[in-house]
Structure formats: structure tokens, C-alpha cells
MOPAC internal coordinates of N, CA, C and O (Angstrom, degrees):
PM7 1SCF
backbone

  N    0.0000 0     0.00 0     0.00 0    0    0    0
  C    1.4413 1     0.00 0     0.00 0    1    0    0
  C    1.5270 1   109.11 1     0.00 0    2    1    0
  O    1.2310 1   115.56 1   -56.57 1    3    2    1
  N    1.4255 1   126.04 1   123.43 1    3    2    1
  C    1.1808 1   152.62 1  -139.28 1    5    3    2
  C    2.1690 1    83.01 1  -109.03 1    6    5    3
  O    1.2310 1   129.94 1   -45.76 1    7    6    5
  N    1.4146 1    98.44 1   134.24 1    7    6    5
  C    1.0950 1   126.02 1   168.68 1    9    7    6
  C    1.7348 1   128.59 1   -85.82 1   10    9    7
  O    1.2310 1   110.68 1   -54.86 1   11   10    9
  N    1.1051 1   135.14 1   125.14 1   11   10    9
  C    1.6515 1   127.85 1  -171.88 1   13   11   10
  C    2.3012 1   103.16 1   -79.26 1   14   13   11
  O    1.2310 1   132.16 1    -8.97 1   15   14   13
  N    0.9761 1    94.11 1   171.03 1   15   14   13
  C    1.4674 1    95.93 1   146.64 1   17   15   14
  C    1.5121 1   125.36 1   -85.45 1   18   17   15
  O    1.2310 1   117.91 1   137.43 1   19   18   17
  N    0.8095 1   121.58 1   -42.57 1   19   18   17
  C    1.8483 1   122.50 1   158.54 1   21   19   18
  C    1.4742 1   100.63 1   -42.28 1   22   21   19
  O    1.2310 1   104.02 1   113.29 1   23   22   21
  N    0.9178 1   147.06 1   -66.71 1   23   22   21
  C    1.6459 1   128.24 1  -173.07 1   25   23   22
  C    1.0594 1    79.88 1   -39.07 1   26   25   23
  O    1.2310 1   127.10 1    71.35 1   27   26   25
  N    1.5392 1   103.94 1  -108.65 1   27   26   25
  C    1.3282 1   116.17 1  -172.43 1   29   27   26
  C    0.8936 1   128.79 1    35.38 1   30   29   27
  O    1.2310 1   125.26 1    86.02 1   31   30   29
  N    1.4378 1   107.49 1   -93.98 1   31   30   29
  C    2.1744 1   126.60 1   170.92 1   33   31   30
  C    1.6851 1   101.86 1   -43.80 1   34   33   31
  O    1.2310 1   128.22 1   132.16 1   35   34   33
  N    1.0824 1   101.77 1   -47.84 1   35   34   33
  C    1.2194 1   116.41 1   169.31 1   37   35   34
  C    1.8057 1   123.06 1   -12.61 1   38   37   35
  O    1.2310 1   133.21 1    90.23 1   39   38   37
  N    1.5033 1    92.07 1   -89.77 1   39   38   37
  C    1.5780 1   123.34 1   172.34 1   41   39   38
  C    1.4310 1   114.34 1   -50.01 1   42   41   39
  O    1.2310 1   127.11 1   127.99 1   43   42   41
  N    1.7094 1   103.92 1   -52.01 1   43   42   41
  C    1.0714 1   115.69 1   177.40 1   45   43   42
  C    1.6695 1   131.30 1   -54.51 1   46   45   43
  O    1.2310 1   123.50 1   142.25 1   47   46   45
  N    1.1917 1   110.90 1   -37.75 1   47   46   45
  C    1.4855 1   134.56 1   169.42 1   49   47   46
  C    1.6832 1   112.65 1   -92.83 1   50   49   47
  O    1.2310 1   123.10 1  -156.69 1   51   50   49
  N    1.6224 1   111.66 1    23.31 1   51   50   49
  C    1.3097 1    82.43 1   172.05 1   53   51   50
  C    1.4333 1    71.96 1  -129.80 1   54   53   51
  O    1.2310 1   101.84 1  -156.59 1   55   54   53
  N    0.7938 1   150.76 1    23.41 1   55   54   53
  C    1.8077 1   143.71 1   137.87 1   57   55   54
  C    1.2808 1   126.62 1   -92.98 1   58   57   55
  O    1.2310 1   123.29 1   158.45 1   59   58   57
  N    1.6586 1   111.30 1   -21.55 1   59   58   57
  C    1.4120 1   126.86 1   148.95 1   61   59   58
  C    1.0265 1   122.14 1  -113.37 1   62   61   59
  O    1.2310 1   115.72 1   -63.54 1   63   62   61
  N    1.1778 1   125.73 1   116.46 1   63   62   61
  C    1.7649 1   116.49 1  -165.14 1   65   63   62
  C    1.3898 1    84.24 1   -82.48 1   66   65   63
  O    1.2310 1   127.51 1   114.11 1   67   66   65
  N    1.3226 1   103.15 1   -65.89 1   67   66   65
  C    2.1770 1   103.57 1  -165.68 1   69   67   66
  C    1.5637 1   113.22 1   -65.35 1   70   69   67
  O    1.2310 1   111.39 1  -140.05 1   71   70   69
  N    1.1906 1   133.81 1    39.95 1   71   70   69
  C    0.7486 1   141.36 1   168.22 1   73   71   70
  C    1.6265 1   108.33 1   -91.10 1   74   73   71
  O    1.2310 1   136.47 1   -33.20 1   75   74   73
  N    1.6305 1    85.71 1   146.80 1   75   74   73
  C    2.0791 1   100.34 1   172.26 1   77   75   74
  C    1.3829 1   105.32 1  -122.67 1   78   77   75
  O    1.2310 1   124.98 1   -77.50 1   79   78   77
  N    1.0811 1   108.04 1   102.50 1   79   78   77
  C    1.6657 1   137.65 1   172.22 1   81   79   78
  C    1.3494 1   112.32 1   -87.98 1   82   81   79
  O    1.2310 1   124.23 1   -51.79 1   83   82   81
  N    1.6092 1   109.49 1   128.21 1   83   82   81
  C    1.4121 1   126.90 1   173.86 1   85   83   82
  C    1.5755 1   106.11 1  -150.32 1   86   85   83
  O    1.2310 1   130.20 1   -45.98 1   87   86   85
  N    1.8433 1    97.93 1   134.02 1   87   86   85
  C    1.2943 1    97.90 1  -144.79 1   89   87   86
  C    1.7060 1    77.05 1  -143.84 1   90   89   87
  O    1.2310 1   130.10 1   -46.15 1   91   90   89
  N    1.6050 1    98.13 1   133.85 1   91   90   89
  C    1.4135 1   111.04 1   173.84 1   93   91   90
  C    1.0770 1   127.68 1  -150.71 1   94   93   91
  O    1.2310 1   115.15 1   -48.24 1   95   94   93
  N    1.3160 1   126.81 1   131.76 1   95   94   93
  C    2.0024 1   132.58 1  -157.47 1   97   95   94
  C    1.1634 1    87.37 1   -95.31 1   98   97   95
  O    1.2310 1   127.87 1   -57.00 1   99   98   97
  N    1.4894 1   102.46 1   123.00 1   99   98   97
  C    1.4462 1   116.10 1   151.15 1  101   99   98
  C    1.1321 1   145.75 1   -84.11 1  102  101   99
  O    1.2310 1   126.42 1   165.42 1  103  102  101
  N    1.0247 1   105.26 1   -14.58 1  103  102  101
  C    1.4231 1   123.88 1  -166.97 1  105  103  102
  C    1.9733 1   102.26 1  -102.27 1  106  105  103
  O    1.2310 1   125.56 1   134.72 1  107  106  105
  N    1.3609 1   106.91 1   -45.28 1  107  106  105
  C    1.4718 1   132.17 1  -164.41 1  109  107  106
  C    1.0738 1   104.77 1    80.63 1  110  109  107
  O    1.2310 1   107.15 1  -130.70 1  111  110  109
  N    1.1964 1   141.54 1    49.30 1  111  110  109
  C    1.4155 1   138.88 1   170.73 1  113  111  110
  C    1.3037 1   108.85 1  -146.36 1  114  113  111
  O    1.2310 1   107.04 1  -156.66 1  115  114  113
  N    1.0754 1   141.75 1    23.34 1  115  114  113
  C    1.5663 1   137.96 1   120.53 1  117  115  114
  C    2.2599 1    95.06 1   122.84 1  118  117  115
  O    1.2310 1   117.82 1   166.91 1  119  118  117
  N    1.1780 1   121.76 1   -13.09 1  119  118  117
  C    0.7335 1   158.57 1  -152.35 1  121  119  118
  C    1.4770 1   129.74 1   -99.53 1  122  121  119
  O    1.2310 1   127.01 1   147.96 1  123  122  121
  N    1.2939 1   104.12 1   -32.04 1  123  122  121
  C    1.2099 1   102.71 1   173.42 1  125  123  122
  C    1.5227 1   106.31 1  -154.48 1  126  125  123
  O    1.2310 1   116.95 1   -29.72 1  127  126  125
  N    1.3691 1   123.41 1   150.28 1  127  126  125
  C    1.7499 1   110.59 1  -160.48 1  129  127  126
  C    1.4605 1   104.53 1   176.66 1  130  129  127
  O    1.2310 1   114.31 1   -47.40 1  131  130  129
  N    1.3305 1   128.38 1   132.60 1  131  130  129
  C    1.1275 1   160.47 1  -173.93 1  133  131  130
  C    1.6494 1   100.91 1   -79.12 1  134  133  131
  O    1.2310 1   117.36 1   -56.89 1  135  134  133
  N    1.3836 1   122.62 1   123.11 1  135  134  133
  C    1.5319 1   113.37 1   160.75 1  137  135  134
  C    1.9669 1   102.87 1  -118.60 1  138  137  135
  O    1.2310 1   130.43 1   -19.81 1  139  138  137
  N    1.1320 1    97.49 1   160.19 1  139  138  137
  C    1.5688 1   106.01 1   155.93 1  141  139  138
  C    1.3989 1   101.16 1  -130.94 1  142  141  139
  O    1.2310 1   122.28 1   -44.04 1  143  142  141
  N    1.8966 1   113.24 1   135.96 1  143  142  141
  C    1.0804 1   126.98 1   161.77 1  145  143  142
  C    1.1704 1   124.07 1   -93.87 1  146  145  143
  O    1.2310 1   101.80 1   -19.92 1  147  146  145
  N    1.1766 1   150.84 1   160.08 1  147  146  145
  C    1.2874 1   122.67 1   143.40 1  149  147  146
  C    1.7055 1    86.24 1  -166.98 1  150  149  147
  O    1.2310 1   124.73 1   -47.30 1  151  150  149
  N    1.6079 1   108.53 1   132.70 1  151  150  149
  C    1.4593 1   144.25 1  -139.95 1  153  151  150
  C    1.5490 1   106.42 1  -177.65 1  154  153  151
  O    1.2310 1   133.21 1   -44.37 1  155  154  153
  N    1.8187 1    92.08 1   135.63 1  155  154  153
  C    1.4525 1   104.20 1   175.53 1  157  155  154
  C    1.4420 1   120.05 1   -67.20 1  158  157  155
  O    1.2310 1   117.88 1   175.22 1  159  158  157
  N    1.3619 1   121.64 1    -4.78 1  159  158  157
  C    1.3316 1   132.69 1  -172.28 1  161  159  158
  C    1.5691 1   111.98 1   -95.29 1  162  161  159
  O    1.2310 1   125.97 1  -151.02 1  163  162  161
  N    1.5392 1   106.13 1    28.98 1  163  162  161
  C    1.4161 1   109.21 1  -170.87 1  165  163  162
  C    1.7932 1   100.43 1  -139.73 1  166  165  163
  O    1.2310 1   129.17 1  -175.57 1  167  166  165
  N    1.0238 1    99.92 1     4.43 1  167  166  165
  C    2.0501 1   104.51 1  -168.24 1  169  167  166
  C    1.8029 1    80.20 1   -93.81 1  170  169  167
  O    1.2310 1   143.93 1   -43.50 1  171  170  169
  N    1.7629 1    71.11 1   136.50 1  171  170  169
  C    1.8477 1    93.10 1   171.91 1  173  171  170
  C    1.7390 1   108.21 1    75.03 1  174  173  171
  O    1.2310 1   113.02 1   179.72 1  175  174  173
  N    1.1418 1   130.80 1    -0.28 1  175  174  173
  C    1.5976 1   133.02 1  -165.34 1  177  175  174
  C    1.9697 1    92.22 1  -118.08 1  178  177  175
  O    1.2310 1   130.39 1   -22.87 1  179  178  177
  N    1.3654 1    97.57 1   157.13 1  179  178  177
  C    1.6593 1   104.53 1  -172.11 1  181  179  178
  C    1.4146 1    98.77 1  -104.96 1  182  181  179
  O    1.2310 1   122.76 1   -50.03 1  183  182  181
  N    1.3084 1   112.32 1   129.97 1  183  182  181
  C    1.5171 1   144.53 1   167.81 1  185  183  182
  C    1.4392 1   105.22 1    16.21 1  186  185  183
  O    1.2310 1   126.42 1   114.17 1  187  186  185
  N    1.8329 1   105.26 1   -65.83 1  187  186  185
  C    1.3624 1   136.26 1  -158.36 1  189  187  186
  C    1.9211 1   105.57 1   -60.17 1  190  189  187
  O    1.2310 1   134.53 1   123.47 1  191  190  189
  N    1.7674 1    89.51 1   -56.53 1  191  190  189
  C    1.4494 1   113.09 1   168.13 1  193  191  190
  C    1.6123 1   107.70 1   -38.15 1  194  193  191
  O    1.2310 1   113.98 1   133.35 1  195  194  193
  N    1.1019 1   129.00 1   -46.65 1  195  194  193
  C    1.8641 1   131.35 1  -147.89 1  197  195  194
  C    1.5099 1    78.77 1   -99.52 1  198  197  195
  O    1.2310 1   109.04 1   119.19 1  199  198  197
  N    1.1943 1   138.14 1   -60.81 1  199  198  197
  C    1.7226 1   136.24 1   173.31 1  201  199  198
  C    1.2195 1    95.93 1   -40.64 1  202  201  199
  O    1.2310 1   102.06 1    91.79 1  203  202  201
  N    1.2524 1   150.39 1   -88.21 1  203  202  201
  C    1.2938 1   146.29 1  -175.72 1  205  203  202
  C    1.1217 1   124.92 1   -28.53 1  206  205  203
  O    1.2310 1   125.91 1   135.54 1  207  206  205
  N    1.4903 1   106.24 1   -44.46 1  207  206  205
  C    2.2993 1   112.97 1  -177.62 1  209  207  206
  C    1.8278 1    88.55 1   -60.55 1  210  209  207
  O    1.2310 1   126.99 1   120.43 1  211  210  209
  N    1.4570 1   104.15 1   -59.57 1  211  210  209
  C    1.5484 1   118.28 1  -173.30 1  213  211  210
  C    1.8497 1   112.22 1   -34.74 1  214  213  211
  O    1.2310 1   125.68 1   108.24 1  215  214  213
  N    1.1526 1   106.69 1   -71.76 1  215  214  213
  C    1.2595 1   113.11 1  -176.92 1  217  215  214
  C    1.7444 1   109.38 1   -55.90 1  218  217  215
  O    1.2310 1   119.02 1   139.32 1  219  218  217
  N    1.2370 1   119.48 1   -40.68 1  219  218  217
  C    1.6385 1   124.61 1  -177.39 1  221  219  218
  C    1.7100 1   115.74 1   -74.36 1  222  221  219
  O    1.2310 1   134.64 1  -175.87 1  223  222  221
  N    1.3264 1    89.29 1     4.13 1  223  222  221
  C    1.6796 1   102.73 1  -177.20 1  225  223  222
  C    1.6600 1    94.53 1  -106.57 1  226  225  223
  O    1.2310 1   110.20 1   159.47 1  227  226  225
  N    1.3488 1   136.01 1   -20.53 1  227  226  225
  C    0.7915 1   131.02 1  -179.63 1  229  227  226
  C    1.7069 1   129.74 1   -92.24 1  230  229  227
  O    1.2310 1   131.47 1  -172.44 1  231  230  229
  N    1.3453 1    95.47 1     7.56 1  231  230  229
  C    1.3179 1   124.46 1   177.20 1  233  231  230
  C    1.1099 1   125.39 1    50.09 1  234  233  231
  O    1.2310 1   114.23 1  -150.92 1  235  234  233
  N    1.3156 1   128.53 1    29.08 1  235  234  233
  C    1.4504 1   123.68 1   179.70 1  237  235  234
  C    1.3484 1   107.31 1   115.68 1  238  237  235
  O    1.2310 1   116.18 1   154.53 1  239  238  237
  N    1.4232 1   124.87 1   -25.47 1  239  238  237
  C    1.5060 1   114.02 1  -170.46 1  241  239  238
  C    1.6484 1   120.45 1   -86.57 1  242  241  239
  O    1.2310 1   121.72 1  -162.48 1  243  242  241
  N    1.2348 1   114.32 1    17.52 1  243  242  241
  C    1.6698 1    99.45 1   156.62 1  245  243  242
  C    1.3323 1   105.66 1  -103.31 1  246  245  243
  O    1.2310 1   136.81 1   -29.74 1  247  246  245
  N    1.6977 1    85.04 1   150.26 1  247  246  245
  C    1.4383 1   108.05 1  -159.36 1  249  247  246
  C    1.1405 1   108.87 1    88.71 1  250  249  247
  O    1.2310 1   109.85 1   176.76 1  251  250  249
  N    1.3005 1   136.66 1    -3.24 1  251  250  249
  C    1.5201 1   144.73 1   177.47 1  253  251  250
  C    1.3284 1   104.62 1  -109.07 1  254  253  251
  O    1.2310 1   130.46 1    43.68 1  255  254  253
  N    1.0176 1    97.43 1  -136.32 1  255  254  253
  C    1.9109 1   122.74 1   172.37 1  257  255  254
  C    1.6859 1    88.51 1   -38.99 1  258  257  255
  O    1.2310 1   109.47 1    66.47 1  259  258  257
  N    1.2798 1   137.35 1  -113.53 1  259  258  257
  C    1.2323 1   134.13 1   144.27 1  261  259  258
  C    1.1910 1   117.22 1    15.64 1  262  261  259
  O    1.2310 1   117.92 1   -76.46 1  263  262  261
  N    1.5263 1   121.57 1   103.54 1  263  262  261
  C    1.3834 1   107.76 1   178.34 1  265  263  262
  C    2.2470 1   109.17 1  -107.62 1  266  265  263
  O    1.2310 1   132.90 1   141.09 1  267  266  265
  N    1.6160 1    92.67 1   -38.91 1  267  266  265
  C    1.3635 1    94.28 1   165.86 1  269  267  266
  C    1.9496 1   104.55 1  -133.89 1  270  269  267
  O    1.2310 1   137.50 1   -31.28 1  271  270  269
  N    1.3693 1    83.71 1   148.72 1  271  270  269
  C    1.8634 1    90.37 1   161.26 1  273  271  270
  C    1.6417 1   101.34 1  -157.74 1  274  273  271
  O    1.2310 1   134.36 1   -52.76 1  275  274  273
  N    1.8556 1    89.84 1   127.24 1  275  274  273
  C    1.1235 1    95.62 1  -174.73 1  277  275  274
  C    1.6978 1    94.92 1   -93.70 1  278  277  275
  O    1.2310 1   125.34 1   -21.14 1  279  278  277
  N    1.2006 1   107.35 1   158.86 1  279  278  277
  C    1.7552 1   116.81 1  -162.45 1  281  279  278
  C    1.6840 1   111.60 1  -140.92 1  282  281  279
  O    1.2310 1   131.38 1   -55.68 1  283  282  281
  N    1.5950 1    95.63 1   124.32 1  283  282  281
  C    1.7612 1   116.54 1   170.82 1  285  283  282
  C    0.8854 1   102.24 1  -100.76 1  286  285  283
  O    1.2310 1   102.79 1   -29.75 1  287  286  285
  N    1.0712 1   149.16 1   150.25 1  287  286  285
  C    1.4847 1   152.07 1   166.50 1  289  287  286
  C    1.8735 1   104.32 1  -147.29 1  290  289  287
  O    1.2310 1   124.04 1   -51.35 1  291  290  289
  N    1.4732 1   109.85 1   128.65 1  291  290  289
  C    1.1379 1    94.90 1   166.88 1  293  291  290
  C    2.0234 1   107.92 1  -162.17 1  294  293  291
  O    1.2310 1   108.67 1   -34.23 1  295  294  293
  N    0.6624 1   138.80 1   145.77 1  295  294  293
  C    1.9671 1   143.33 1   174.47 1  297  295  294
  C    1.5469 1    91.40 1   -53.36 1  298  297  295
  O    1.2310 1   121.62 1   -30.90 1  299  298  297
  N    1.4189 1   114.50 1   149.10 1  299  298  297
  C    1.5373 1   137.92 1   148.05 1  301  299  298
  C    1.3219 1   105.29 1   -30.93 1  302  301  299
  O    1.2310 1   120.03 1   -16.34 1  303  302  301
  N    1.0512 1   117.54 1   163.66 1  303  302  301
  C    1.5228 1   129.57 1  -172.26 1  305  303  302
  C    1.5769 1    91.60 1  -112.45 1  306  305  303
  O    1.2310 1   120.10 1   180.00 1  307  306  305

């Protein structure tokens, strides 16, 4: 079972509220999808760290529902 971008933003913003989420299927098949984060909850934290908040916000579903997401993550300028 194939995942939307609305989850997504979804999941994503309810572990970052102030977060700006942009979320895009690459494939068009629900399945695979590109996000950019970028959230104050990422200044001063290492790359890996902001991939990690990201993915743990997503609760378990890559590799699930979610099969790929490729991931930007970065703090406000």
C-alpha cells in the first residue's frame, strides 16, 4: 500500500510543526518521493541527526508503505 505526499507532510509536520515540507513523487506511483525539510529543529545538529528526526517522524513506514524517500534536510537560513 502506496503512500500520498499529504501523509507525508503530514507525519512530517507533526514532529516538526515549523517545518517547510516539500514533497515530490518521482516515480508517480506513490512509492518513491523526494522531500525537502528545512526546520528550526535542525540548526547546530549533524546532517545524519536531521535524517534521523525525519525518518522517526515517519513512524516506521519506510520500507513499508514508503518504499524510497530521497531526503534534504536543512535549518532556516
Amino acid at each position: 500500500m502506496a503512500m500520498n505526499a499529504a501523509e507525508i507532510e503530514a507525519l512530517i509536520k507533526s514532529a516538526l510543526p515549523d517545518a517547510q515540507v516539500t514533497i515530490e513523487d518521482l516515480a508517480g506511483d506513490g512509492d518513491h518521493y523526494a522531500a525537502k525539510v528545512v526546520s528550526s529543529a535542525f540548526k547546530g545538529i549533524s546532517r545524519v541527526k536531521q535524517h534521523q528526526i525525519v525518518y522517526a517522524a515517519l513512524q516506521g513506514r519506510m520500507g513499508g508503505a514508503l518504499h524510497a524517500l530521497a531526503l534534504q534536510t536543512s535549518a532556516p537560513d
